[in-house]
C-alpha positions in Angstrom: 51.6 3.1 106.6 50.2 2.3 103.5 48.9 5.9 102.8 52.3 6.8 103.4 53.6 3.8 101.0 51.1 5.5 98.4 52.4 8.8 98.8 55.7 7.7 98.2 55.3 5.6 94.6 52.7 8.5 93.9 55.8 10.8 93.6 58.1 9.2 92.3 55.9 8.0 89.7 54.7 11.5 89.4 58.7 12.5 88.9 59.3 10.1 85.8 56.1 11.0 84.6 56.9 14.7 84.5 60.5 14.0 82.8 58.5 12.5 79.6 56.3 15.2 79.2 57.5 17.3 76.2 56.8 21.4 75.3 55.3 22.4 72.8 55.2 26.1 72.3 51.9 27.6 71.1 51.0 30.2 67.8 51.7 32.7 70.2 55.3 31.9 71.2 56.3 30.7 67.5 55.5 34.5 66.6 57.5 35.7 69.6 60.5 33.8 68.4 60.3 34.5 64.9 60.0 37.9 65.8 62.9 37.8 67.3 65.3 35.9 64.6 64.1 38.9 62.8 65.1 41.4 65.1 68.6 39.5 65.3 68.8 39.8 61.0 68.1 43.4 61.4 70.4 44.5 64.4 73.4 42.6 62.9 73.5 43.4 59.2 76.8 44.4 57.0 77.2 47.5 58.3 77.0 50.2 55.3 80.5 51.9 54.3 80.9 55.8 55.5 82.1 58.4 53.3 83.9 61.7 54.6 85.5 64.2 52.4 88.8 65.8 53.6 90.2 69.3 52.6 94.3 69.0 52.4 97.0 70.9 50.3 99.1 69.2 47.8 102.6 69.2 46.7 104.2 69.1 43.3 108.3 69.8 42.7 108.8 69.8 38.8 112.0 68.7 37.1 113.5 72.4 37.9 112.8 71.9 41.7 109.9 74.4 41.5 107.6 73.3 44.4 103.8 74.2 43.5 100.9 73.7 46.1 97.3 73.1 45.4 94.3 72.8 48.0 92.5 69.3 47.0 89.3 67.5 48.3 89.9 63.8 49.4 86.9 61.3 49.9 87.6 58.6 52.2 85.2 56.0 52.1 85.4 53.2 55.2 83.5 50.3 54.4 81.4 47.8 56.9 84.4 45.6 57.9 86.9 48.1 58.2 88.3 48.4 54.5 89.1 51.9 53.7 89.4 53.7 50.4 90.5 57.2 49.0 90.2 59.4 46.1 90.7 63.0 45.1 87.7 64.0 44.1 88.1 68.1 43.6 90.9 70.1 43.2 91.0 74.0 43.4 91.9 76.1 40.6 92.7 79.8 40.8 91.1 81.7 37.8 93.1 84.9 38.4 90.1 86.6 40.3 89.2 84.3 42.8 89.3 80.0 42.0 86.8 77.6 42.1 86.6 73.8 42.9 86.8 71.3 39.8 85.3 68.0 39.8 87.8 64.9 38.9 85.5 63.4 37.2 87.6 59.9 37.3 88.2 60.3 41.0 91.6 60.4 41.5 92.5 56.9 43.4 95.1 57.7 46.8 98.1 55.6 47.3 100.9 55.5 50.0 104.3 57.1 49.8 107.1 55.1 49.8 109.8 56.5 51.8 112.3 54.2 50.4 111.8 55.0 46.9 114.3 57.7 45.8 114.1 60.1 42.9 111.1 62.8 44.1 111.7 64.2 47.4 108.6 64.5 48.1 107.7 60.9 48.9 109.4 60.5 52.1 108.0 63.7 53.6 104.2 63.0 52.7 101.8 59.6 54.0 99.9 60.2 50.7 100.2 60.5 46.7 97.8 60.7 43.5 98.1 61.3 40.1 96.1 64.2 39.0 96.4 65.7 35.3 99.4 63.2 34.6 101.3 65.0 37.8 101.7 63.3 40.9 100.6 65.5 43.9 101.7 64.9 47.6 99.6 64.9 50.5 99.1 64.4 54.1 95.7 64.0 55.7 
């Protein structure tokens, strides 16, 4: 009986006992976990914005109603939380025997058409406009 009395108090002293004891983690582990932090700073950085450049045809209708067309390059660039911008960046000029691509230098920057705007009747049939050479040009995309 008393062994048994012994047993008893020897575990439940050995219970309370193994409540108070505290861990400490060794070198080993403290590398592991700073490994890791650094693993989570690395797989969870800004991500970095995109760029994709777009061939499209443009619009223009002078004050005559003469419609002209012009094949332009647009660069759309999608940054890391979703932001987008646009710009023309090269616009094709025929030479006569052939055409080539000219740089904007500037980068044309892209707005939206207004469809409620009057005046040009362009902007309700395009998403897209940008000034380019002090005309503004029509686009979808």
């Amino acid at each position: 009986m008393k062994k048994l009395l012994f047993l008893v108090c020897f575990l439940a002293a050995a219970t309370c006992a193994s409540a108070q004891i505290g861990y400490l983690p060794t070198r080993n582990n403290l590398l592991l976990n700073q490994g890791q932090q650094q693993q989570y700073q690395q797989r969870y950085v800004e991500p970095r914005p995109s760029t994709k450049s777009y061939r499209t045809t443009a619009y223009l209708i002078d004050n005559q109603g003469n419609v002209y067309k012009m094949p332009i390059l647009v660069e759309v660039t999608v940054g890391g939380y979703g932001g987008r911008s646009m710009r023309v960046t090269q616009k094709y000029v025929n030479t006569g025997l052939g055409g080539r691509w000219d740089k904007i230098y500037s980068g044309s920057s892209v707005s939206e058409c207004r469809s409620l705007i009057g005046g040009n009747p362009l902007e309700s049939e395009f998403m897209y406009k940008a000034t380019i050479d002090m005309n503004t040009w029509y686009f979808d995309l």
